[in-house]
N, C-alpha and C positions, 0 to 999 in steps of 0.2 A: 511361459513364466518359470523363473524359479524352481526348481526341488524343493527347498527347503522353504522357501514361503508358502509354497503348496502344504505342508507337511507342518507350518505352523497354524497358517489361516485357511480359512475356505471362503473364496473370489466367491463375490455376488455380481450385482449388476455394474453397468457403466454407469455411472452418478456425473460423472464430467468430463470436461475434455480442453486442452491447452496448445501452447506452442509446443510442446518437447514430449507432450505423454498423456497418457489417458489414465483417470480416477476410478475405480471400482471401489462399491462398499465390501469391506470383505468382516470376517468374522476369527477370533480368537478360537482355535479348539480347545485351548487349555483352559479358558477364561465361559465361553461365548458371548465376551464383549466385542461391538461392533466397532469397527474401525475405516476409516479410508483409505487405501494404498496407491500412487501416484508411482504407474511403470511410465519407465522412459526408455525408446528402444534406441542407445547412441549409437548404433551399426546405420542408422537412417540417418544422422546428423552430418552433413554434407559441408560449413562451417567450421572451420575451428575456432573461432570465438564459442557458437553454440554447442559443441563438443567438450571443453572446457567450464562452461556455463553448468552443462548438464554432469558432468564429473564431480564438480564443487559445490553442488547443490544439496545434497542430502546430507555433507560434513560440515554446511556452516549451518542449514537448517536444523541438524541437532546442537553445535555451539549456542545459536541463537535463543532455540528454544529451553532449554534446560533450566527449569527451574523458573524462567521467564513467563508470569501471567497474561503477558500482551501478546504473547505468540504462539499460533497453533503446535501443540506439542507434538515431536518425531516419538516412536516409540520403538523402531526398529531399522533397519537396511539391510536389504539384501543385494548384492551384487555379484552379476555373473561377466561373458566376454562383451554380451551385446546390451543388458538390461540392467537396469537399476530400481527398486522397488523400493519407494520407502511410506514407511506403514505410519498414519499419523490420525490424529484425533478425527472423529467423523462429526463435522459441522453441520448441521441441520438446517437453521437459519439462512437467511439469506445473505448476501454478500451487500455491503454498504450501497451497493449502487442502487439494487434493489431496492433496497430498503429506502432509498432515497426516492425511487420511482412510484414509491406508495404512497409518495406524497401530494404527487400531480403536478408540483412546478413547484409548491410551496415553500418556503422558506424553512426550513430545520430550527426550532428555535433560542437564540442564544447561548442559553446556558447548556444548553442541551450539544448542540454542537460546539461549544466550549468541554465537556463533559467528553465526547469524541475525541475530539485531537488532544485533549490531555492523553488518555491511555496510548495513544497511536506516539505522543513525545515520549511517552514511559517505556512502553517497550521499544522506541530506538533508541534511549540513553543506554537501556541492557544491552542493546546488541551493539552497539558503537563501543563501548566499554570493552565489549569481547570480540571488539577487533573484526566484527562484521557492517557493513555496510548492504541495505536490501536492495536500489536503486531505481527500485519499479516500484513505490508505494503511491498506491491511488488506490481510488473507492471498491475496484475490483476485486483487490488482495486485501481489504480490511472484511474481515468475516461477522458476522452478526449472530451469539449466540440467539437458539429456538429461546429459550427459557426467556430471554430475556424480550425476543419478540411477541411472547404470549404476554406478559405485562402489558404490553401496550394497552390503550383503552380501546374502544371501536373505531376511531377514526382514520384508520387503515394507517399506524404506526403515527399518530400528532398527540400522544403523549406526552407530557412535560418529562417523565422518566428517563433517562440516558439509559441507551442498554448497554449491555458489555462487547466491548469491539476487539478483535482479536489479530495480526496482521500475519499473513500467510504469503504461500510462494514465494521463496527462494529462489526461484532460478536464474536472477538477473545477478545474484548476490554476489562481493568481491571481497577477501579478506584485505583489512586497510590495519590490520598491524595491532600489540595490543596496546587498549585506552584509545582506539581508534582514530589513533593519531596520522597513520599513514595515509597513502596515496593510490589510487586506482587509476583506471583508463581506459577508452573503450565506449563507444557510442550507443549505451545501455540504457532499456525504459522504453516509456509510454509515450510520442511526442508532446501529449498536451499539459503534463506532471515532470517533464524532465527540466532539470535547472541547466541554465545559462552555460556555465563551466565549463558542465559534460558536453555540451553541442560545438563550445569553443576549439575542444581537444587538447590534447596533453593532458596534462594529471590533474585529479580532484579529491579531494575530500568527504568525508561522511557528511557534512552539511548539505551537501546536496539534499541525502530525504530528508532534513527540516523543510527545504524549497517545495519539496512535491508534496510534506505535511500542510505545507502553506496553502496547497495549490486546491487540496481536501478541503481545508477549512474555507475557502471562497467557496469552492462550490455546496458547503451545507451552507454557507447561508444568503445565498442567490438562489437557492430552487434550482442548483443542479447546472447553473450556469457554470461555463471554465473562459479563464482571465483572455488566453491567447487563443488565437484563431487560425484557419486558413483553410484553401480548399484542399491542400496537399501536406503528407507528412513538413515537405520542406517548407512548402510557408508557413505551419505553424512552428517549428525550430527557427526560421526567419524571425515572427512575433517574439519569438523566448526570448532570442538575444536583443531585441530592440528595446522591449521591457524590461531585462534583468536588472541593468546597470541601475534604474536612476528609479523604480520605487513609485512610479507614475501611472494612474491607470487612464485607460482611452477610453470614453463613453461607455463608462459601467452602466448594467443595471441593476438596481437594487430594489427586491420589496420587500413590504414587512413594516410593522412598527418598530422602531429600533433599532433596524438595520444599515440604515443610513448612516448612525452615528461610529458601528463597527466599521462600514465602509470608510472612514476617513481614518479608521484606528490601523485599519492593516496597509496600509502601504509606509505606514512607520517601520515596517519592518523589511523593507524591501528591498532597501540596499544592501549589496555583496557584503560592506565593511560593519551594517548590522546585526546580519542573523547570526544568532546563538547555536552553538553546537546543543544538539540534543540533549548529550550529557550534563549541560547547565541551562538548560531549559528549567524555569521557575514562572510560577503562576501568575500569569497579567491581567491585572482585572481591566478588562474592555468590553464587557457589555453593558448596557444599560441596565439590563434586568441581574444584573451581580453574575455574570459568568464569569470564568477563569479559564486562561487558555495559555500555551506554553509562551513564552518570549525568543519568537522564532524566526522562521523564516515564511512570509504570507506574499500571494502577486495579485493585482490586482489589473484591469484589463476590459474589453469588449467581452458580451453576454454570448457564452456558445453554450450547448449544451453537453452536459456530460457526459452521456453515454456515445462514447468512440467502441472500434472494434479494440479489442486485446491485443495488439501487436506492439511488438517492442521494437524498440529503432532498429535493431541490429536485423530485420528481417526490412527492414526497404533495400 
């Protein structure tokens, strides 16, 4: 590691581990406030997409972050020939998938995952603004602060409380210009969260993470279901592009009180010449029970379940 991050922090244990780098808690010696640090060795990076990925990652995850309450804050970077260190808030909490797995299959309840993808539209309006686009957002890279998971009541996180949601990992991220108006490109993301566009090829826009906010909010409130399916990365990018165009879902399933009526509400948002760029993303009331939720981009599709492995397209 580092000299000088040695010589700022003292490395603890491995707390995680990803595509491009591994997480240790480490510790401030000036402070002994505790922190996470995400090295990344790119002398291993065999890609020059993921080369590049991993370069731009730590300078748009500070843009992004700064100042922005929707997104895990960077507090430092180091960087040397082979390594990149960057020192950011230590999250406790579990990550949304989790925290959705606490629920057993159950349904996230309206206003509550209306309460979710609002902050997840909030901090991508800030970072679309500043000319960042994430392009991996799913349940994985939304962080669940502790504090907020100790509110919960006993029934292993079914709460009526929204906790505070926070959106993490950078490393798929592409600067699109500022006011987020520009253009990216590059077969980036999660297959079962990526929008339509990106699987098309040639260039896209920051809308895209409204698409994969979309794709969040079906699965809190399906119990973790996701819209497109298949046995193979490529049949589910097959499903994305047969679904994107036209806003139609294929033998959903839906439970819950209430839930049915959301499910006819989100595929109003599902066409390309619909969805709202994050940055004017405004409050839709679509639940039954008085949620509010951005005016976005949502898909809607056959019942799979959420939890996939963490791989990004750009690793098939």
């Amino acid at each position: 590691m580092s000299g000088e991050l040695k010589r700022d922090y003292e490395i603890g244990e491995e707390i995680g581990r990803g595509r491009f780098g591994v997480v240790h808690r480490c510790t401030s010696r000036a402070t002994g406030e505790a922190f996470a640090v995400k090295s990344v060795d790119r002398s291993q990076l065999a890609d020059d997409l993921d080369r590049e990925l991993a370069l731009m990652e730590p300078k748009l995850a500070q843009l992004a972050s700064a100042g922005n309450p929707g997104v895990v804050q960077v507090h430092a970077v180091y960087e040397d020939e082979a390594w990149t260190h960057t020192v950011m808030d230590l999250c406790t909490g579990p990550d949304l998938l989790d925290w959705m797995g606490l629920r057993r299959g159950a349904p996230v309840p309206e206003p509550v995952a209306a309460a979710i993808v609002a902050q997840v539209a909030q901090a991508l309006a800030l970072c679309h603004r500043r000319g960042v686009a994430h392009r991996d957002v799913k349940p994985d890279n939304i962080l669940i602060d502790a504090a907020a998971e100790e509110d919960e009541d006993e029934e292993d996180g079914r709460g009526a409380a929204a906790p505070r949601a926070r959106l993490a990992d950078f490393g798929s991220a592409a600067w699109v210009g500022a006011g987020g108006l520009g253009r990216a490109e590059g077969l980036v993301g999660t297959p079962h969260y990526v929008a339509p566009e990106v699987v098309a090829g040639g260039e896209y826009g920051a809308k895209a993470d409204v698409w994969s906010a979309g794709v969040v909010m079906y699965a809190l409130l399906s119990g973790g279901a996701l819209p497109f399916g298949g046995e193979s990365a490529a049949e589910v990018l097959a499903a994305v592009m047969r679904g994107g165009g036209s806003g139609q879902r294929e033998g959903a399933s839906w439970r819950g009180e209430g839930v049915r009526g959301s499910a006819r509400a989100v595929p109003k948002c599902c066409s390309s010449g619909r969805r709202a760029e994050a940055l004017r993303a405004r409050p839709w009331r679509w639940a039954p029970g008085g949620g509010e939720v951005l005016r976005g981009r949502a898909a809607g599709g056959g019942a799979r379940r959420a939890r996939r492995p963490g791989l990004g397209i750009t690793e098939m």
